[in-house]
C-alpha positions as CSV (number, residue, x, y, z in Angstrom):
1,X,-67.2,-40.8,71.7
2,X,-70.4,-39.2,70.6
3,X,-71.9,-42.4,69.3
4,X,-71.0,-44.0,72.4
5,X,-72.3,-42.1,74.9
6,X,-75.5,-41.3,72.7
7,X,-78.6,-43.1,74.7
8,X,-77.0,-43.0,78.3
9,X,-76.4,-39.0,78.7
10,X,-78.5,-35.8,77.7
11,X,-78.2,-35.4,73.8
12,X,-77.4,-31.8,74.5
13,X,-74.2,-32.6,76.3
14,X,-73.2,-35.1,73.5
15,X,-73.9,-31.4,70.8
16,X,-71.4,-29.5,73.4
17,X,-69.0,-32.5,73.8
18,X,-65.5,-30.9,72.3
19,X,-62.9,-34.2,72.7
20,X,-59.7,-31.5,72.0
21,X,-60.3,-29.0,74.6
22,X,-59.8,-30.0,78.6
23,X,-61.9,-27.7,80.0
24,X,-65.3,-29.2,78.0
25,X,-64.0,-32.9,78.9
26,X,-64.0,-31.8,82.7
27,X,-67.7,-29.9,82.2
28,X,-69.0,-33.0,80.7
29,X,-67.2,-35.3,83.4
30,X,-68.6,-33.6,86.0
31,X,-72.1,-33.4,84.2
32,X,-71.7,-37.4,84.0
33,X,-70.7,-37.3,87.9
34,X,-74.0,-36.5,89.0
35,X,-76.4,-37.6,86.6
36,X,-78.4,-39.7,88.0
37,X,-80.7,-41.0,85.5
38,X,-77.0,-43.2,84.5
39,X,-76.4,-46.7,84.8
40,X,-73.8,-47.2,87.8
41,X,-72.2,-49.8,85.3
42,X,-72.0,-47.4,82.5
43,X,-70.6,-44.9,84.7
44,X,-67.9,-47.3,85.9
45,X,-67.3,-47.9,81.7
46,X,-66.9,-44.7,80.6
47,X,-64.5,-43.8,83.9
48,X,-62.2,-46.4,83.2
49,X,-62.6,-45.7,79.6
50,X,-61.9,-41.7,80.0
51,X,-58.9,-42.8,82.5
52,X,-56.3,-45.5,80.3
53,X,-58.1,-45.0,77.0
54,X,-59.3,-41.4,76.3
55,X,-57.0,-39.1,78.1
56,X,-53.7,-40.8,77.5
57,X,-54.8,-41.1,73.6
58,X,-56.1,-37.4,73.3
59,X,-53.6,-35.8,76.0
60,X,-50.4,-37.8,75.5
61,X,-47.6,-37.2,78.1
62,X,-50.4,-36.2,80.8
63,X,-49.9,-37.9,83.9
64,X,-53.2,-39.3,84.9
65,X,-53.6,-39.9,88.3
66,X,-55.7,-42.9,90.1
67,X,-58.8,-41.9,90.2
68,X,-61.8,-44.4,91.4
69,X,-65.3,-42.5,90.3
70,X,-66.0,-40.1,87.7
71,X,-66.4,-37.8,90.6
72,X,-62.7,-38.2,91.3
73,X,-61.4,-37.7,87.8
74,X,-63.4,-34.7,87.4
75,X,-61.9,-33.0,90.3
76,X,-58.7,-34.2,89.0
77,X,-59.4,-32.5,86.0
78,X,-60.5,-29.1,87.4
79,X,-57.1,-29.5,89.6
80,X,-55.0,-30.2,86.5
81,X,-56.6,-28.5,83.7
82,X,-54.9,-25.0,85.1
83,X,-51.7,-26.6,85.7
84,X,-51.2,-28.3,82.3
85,X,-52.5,-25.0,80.7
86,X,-49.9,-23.3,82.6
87,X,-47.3,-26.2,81.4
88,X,-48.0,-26.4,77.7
89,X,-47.2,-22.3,78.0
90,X,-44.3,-22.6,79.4
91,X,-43.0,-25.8,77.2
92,X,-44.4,-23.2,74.1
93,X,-42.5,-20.2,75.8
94,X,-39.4,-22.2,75.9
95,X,-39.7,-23.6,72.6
96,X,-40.3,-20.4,71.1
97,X,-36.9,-19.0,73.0
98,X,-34.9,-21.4,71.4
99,X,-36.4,-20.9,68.0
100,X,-35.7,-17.5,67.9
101,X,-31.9,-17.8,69.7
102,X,-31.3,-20.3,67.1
103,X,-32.5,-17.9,64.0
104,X,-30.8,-14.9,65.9
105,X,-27.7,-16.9,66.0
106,X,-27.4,-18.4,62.3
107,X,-28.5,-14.5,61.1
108,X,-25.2,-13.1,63.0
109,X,-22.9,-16.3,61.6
110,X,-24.1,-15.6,57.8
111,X,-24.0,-11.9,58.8
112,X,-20.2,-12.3,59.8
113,X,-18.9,-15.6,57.2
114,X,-21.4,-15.6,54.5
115,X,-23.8,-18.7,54.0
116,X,-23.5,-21.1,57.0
117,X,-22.5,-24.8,55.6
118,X,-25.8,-27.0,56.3
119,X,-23.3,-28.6,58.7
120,X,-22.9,-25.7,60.9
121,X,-26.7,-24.8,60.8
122,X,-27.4,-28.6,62.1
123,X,-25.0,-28.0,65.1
124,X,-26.6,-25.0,66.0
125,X,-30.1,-26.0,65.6
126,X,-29.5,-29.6,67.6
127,X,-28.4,-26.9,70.7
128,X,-31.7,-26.8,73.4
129,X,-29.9,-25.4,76.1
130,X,-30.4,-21.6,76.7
131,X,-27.1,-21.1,78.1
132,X,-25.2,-22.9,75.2
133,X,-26.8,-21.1,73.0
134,X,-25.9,-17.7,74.9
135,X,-22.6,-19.0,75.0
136,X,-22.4,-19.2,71.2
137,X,-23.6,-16.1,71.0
138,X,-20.9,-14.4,73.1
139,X,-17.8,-16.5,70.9
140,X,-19.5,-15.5,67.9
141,X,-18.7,-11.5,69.4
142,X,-15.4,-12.8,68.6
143,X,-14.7,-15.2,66.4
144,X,-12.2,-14.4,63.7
145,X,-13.8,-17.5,62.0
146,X,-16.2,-20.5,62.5
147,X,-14.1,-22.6,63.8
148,X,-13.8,-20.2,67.0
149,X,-17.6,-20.8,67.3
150,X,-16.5,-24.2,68.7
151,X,-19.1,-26.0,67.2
152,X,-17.3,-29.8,66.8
């Protein structure tokens, strides 16, 4: 993007530009926003470029909504740049639950029966539901063997 936008915006923002990071693409959207000195017809470029190019490559999975003027996708941005960060935490949270429920669990089952069959440990691992994997948790409390664990 650099070489792009070199020659239509201040060579300082290009220095600060940071393509992985939301918050910098907002602070340079809004920088472009109100510059001035740039050609309308640029600015219409890089908007539709930063809006079905840029974002959905870097960000994939973001929801990008319409957004007619850089002005507009920069106060997009500053709206959704807290809620995706609050997202992605969440997603990592929850994925980092199940990570460790599914190590817990396939501890206790080689704790109780000895090294789990790479079968077993499949089963358990392809579980992404909390409450399943509570569930197993509670029948392995009392399972006489792993068949009780009701993994089929």
């Amino acid at each position: 993007m650099a070489d792009v936008l070199r020659g239509y915006v201040k060579e300082d923002w290009i220095e600060e530009l940071d393509l992985d990071s939301l918050e910098d693409l907002r602070r340079q959207v809004g920088r472009m926003a109100v510059d001035e000195q740039m050609d309308e017809g640029f600015r219409r470029s890089v908007h539709t470029w930063l809006t079905r190019v840029m974002i959905p490559a870097r960000f994939p999975g973001l929801q990008v909504p319409e957004a007619s003027s850089l002005k507009e996708v920069h106060a997009m941005l500053a709206e959704r740049v807290m809620e995706w960060t609050r997202e992605w935490k969440e997603e990592g949270r929850q994925e980092g639950w199940q990570e460790g429920l599914h190590l817990l669990l396939l501890d206790q089952i080689e704790e109780r029966f000895g090294r789990v069959p790479q079968e077993i440990r499949r089963r358990v691992e392809e579980i992404h539901d909390t409450e399943q994997l509570r569930a197993l948790g509670k029948r392995l409390l009392s399972a006489s063997s792993l068949a009780d664990l009701r993994l089929n």
